[in-house]
NUVO-590955 format. One record per residue (C-alpha): residue in one letter; x, y, z. Coordinates in Angstrom, 3 decimals. Example, Ala and Ser with C-alpha at 12.3 -4.5 7.8 and 13.67 -1.06 7.14 Angstrom:
REM residues 2
VEXFI  residuo        xx        yy        zz
VEXFI        A    12.300    -4.500     7.800
VEXFI        S    13.670    -1.060     7.140
//
This chain:
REM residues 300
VEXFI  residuo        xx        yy        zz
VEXFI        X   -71.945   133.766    47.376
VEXFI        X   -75.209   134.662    45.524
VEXFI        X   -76.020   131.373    43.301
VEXFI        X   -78.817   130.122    41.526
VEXFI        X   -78.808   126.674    40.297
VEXFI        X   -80.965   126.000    36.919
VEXFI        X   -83.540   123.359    37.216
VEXFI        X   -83.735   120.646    34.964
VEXFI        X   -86.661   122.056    32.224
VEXFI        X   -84.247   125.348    32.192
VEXFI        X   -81.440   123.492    31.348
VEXFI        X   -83.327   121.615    28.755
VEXFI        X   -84.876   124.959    27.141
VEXFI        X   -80.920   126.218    26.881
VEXFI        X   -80.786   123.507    24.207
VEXFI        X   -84.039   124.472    22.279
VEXFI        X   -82.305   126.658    19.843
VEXFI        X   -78.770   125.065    18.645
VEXFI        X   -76.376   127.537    16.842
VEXFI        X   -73.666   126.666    14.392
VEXFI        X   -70.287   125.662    15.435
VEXFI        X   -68.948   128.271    12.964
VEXFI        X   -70.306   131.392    14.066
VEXFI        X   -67.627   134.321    13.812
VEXFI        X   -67.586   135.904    17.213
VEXFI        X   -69.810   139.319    15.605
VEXFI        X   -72.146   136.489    14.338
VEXFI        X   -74.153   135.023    17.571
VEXFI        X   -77.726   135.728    17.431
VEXFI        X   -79.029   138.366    19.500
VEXFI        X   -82.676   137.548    19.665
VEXFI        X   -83.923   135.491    22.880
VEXFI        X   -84.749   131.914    22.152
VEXFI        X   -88.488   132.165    21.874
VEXFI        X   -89.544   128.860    22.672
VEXFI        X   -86.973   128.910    26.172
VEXFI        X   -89.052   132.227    27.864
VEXFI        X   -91.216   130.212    29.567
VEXFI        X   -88.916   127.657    31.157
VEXFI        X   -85.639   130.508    31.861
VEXFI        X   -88.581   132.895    33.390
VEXFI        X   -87.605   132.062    37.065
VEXFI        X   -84.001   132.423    36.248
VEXFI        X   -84.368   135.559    34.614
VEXFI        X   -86.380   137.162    37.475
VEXFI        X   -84.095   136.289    40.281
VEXFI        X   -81.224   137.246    38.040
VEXFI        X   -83.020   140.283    37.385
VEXFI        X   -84.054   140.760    41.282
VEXFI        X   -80.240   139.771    42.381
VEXFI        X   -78.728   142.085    39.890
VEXFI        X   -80.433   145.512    40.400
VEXFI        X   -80.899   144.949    43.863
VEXFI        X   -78.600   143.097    46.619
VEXFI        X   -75.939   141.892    46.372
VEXFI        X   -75.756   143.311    42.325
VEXFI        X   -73.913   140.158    41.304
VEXFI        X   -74.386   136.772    41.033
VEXFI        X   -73.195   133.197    39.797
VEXFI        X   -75.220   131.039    37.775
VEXFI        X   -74.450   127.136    38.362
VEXFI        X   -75.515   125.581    34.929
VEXFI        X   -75.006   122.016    35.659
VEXFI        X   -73.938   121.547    31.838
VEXFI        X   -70.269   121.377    32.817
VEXFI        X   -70.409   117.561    30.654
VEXFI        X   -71.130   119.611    27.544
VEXFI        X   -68.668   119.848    24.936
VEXFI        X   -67.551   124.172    24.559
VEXFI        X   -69.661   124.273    22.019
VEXFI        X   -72.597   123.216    22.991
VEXFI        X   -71.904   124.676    26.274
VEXFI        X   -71.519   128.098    24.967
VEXFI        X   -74.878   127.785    23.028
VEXFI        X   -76.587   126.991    26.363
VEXFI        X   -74.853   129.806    27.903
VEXFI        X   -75.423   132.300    25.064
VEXFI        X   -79.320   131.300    25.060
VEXFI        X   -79.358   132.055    28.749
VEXFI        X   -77.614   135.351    28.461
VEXFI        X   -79.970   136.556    25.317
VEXFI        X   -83.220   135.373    27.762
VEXFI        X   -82.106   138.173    30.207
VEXFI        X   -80.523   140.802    28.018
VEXFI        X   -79.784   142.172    24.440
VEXFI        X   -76.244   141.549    24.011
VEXFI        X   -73.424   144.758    22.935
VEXFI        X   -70.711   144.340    20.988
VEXFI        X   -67.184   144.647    22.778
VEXFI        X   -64.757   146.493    20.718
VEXFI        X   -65.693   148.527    17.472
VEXFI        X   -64.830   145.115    15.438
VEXFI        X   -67.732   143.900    16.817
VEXFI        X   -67.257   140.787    18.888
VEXFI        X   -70.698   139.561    20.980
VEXFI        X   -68.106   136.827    22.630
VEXFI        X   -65.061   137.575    23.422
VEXFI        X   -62.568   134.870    24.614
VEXFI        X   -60.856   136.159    27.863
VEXFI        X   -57.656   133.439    28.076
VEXFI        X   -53.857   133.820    27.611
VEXFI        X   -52.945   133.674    23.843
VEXFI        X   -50.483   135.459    21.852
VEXFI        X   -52.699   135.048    18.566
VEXFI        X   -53.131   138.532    16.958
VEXFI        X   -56.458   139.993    17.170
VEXFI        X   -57.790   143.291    15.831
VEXFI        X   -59.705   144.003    19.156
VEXFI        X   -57.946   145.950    22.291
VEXFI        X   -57.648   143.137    24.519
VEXFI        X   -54.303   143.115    26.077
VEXFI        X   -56.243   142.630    29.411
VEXFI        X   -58.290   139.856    27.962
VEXFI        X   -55.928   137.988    26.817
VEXFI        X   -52.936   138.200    28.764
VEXFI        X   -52.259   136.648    32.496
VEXFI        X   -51.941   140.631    33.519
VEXFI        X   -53.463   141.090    37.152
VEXFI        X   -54.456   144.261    38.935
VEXFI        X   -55.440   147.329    36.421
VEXFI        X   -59.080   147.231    38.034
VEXFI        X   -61.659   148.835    35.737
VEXFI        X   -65.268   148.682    34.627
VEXFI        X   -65.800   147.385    31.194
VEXFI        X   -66.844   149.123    27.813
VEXFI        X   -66.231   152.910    28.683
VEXFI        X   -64.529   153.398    25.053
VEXFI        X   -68.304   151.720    23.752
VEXFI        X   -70.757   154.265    22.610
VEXFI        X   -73.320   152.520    24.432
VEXFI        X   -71.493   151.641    27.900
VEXFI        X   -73.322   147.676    29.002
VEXFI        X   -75.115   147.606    32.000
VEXFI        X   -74.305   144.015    32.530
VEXFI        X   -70.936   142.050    32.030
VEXFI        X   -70.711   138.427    31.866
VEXFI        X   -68.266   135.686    32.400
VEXFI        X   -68.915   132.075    30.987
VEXFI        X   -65.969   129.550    32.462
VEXFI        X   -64.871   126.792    30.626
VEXFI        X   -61.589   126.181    32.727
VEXFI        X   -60.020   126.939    35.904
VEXFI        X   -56.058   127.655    36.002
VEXFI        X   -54.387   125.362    38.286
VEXFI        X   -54.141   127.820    40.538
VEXFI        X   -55.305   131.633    41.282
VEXFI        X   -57.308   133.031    38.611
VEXFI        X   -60.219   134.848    40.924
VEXFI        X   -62.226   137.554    39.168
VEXFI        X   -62.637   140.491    41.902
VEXFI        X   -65.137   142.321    41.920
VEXFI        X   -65.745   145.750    44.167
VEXFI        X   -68.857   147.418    45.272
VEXFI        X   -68.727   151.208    44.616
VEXFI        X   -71.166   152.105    46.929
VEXFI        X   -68.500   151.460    49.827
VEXFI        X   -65.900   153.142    47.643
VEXFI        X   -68.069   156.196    47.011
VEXFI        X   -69.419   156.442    50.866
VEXFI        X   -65.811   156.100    52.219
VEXFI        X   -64.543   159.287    50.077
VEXFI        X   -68.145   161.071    50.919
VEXFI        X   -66.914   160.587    54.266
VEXFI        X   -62.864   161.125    54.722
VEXFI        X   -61.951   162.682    51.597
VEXFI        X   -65.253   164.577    50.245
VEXFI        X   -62.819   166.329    47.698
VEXFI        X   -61.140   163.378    46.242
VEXFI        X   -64.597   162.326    45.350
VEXFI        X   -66.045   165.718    43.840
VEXFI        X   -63.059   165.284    41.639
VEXFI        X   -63.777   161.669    40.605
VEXFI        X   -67.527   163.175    40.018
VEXFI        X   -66.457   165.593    37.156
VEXFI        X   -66.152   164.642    33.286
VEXFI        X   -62.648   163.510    32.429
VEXFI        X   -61.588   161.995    29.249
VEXFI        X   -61.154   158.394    28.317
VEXFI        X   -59.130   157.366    25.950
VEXFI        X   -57.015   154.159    24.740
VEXFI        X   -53.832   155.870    23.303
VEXFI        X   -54.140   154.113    19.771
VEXFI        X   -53.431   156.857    17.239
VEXFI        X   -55.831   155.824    14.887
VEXFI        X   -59.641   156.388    14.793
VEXFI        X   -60.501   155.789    18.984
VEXFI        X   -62.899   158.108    19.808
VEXFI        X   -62.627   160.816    23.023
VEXFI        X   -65.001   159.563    25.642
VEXFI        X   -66.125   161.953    28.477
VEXFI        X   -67.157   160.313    31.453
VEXFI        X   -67.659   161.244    35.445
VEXFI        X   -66.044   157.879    37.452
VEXFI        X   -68.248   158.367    40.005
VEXFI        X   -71.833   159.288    38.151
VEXFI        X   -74.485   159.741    41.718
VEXFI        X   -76.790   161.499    39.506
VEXFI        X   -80.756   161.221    40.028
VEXFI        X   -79.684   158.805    42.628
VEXFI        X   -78.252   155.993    40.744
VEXFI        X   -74.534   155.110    40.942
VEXFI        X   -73.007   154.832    37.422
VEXFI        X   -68.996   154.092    37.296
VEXFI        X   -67.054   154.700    34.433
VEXFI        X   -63.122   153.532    35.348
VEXFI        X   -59.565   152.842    33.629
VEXFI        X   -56.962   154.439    35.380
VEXFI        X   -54.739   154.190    32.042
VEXFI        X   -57.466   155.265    29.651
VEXFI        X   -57.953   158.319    31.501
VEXFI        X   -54.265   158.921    32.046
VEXFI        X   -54.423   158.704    28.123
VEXFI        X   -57.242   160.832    27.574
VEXFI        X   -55.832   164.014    29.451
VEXFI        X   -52.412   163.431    27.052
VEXFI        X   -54.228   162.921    23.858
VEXFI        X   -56.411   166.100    23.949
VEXFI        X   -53.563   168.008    25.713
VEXFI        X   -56.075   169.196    28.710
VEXFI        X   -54.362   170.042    32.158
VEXFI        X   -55.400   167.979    34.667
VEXFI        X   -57.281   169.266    37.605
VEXFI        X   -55.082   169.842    40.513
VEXFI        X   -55.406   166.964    43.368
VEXFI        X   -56.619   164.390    40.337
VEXFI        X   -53.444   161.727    40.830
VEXFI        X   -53.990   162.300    44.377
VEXFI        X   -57.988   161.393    43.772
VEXFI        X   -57.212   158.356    41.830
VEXFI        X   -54.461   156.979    43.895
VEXFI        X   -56.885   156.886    47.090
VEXFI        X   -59.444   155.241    44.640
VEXFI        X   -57.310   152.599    43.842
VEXFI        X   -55.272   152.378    46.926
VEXFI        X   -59.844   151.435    48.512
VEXFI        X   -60.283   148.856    45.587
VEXFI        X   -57.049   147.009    46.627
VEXFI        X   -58.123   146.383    50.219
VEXFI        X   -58.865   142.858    50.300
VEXFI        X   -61.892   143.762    52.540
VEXFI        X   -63.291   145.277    49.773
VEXFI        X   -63.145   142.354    47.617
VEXFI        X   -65.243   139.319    46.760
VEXFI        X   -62.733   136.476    44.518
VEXFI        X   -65.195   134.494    42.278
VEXFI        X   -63.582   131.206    40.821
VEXFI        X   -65.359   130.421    37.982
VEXFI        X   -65.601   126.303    37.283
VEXFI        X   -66.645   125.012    34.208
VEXFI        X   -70.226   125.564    33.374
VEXFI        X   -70.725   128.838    35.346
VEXFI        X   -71.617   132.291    34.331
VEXFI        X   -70.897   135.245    36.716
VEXFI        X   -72.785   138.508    35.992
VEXFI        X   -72.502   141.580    37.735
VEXFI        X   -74.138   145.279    37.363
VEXFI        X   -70.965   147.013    35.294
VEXFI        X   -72.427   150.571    36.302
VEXFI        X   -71.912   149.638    40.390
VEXFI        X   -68.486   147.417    40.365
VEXFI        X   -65.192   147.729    39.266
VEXFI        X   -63.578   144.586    38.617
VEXFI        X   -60.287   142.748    38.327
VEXFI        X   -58.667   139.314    38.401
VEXFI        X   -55.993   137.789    40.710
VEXFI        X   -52.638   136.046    39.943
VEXFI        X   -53.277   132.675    38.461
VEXFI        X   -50.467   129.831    37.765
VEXFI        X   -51.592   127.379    34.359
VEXFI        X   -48.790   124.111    34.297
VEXFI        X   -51.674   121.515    33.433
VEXFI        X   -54.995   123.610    33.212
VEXFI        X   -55.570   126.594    31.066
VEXFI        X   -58.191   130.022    32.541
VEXFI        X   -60.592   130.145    29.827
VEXFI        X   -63.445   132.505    30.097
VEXFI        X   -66.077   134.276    27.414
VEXFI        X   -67.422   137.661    27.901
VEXFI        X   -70.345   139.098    27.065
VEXFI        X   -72.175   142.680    27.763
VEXFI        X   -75.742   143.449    27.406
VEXFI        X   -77.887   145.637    28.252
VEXFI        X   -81.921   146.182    28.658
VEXFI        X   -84.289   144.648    25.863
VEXFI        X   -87.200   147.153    25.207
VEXFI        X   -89.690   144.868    26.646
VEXFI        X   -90.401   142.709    29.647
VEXFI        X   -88.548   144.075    33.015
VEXFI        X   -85.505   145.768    32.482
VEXFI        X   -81.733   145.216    33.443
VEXFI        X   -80.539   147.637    35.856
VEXFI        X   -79.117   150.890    34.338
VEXFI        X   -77.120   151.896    37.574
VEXFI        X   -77.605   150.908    41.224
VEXFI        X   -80.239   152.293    42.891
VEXFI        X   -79.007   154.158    46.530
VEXFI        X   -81.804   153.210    48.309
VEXFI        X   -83.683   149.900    45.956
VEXFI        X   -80.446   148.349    45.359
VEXFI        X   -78.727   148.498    48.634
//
């Protein structure tokens, strides 16, 4: 497993700008701490080197597991605004988004996030208009048992249809629609799932949003698209495919959202709860920049 353990002045600069313990979740500051950069520089540049390049993913091992969640999440959040400017999740604007089992009513679309569903593997924001580049996970529990998040490289999945079913993949490359079913004011998205332009690989995947899309606009589907999709998912379901990331208390996964599609296995909570925060970002303006795809021959 890619890790990278923070040294001790990191984890002290993730404490050099505290943030109230009443921020609403479209509140968190999306500036870098300034007076961290120096200290988070070599995390940032082997997050930076791991991310757009091999293996595209990677866990970060705070060592702040002691923390209360507060203060745990302001390290976190200070180490995820060092490497990239956060997105907002759903159009009501979250910057953290609590991934855990709840039946409190939220405004977001989140019945993945907060439900004990497994399976339905996707890649994350393709209703957004600006689609993140990165995706995080902060844990703050482990379920007693189960509970993995999956994650799958699509350069296999794209070089196995390239090479046994070259039309099941120039289907996946065309624009189809994405969309979440809500009646109300949910944009049409057009995406290609598999995106190899200019070289970088770009995935853009829920099997039910795109289901969705094709019935809300009242297109016909291209012939051989079901068949397309089922050989898609039946490749992301081979457990040879798949790496299972528990995430303990005081790590953050992040993976390149344009190159895997991700999921979660079964977990079982009797005396611990999965709780997880989310986060996207993308590439600040200055200083090197996040990965916008996956490079075929830099990032392989």
């Amino acid at each position: 497993m890619p890790a990278y353990h923070l040294s001790e002045p990191a984890r002290a600069a993730l404490s050099s700008r505290p943030l109230p313990a009443d921020l609403a979740p479209d509140d968190w500051p999306d500036q870098a701490p300034d007076d961290a950069a120096r200290d988070l520089a070599p995390a940032r540049a082997e997050a930076l080197r791991l991310l757009d390049g091999e293996p595209g993913w990677l866990v970060v091992h705070t060592g702040l597991a002691a923390l209360d969640d507060h203060r745990l999440m302001t390290a976190a959040w200070n180490l995820f605004t060092a490497l990239c400017e956060p997105v907002p999740q759903y159009r009501t604007g979250e910057l953290v988004f609590p991934v855990e089992v709840t039946d409190a009513p939220t405004e977001a679309s989140s019945h993945y996030s907060r439900s004990n569903a497994t399976g339905g593997f996707h890649t994350d924001g393709t209703l957004l208009d600006l689609t993140p580049q990165v995706a995080a996970l902060i844990g703050l529990s482990s379920a007693d048992s189960g509970g993995e998040t999956v994650l799958v490289d699509g350069f296999g999945l794209a070089d196995h249809l390239a090479a046994e079913a070259p039309d099941h993949l120039a289907l996946l490359e065309q624009a189809h629609p994405f969309h979440s079913g809500d009646q109300g004011e949910d944009p049409v998205m057009e995406h290609r799932i598999v995106d190899l332009t200019g070289e970088r690989l770009r995935l853009h995947y829920l099997r039910r949003y795109i289901d969705r899309g094709y019935e809300h606009t009242g297109r016909t589907r291209p012939d051989g698209l079901s068949a397309a999709l089922d050989a898609w998912d039946a490749l992301v379901a081979d457990p040879a495919r798949q790496n299972g990331i528990l995430l303990e208390r005081g790590d953050i996964l992040l993976w390149n959202n344009a190159r895997f599609i991700h999921g979660r296995t079964p977990f079982e909570e009797r005396t611990r709860r999965r709780r997880l925060r989310r986060a996207y970002g993308v590439h600040r303006p200055s200083g090197p920049s996040l990965p916008s795809g996956a490079d075929r021959q830099g990032g392989r």
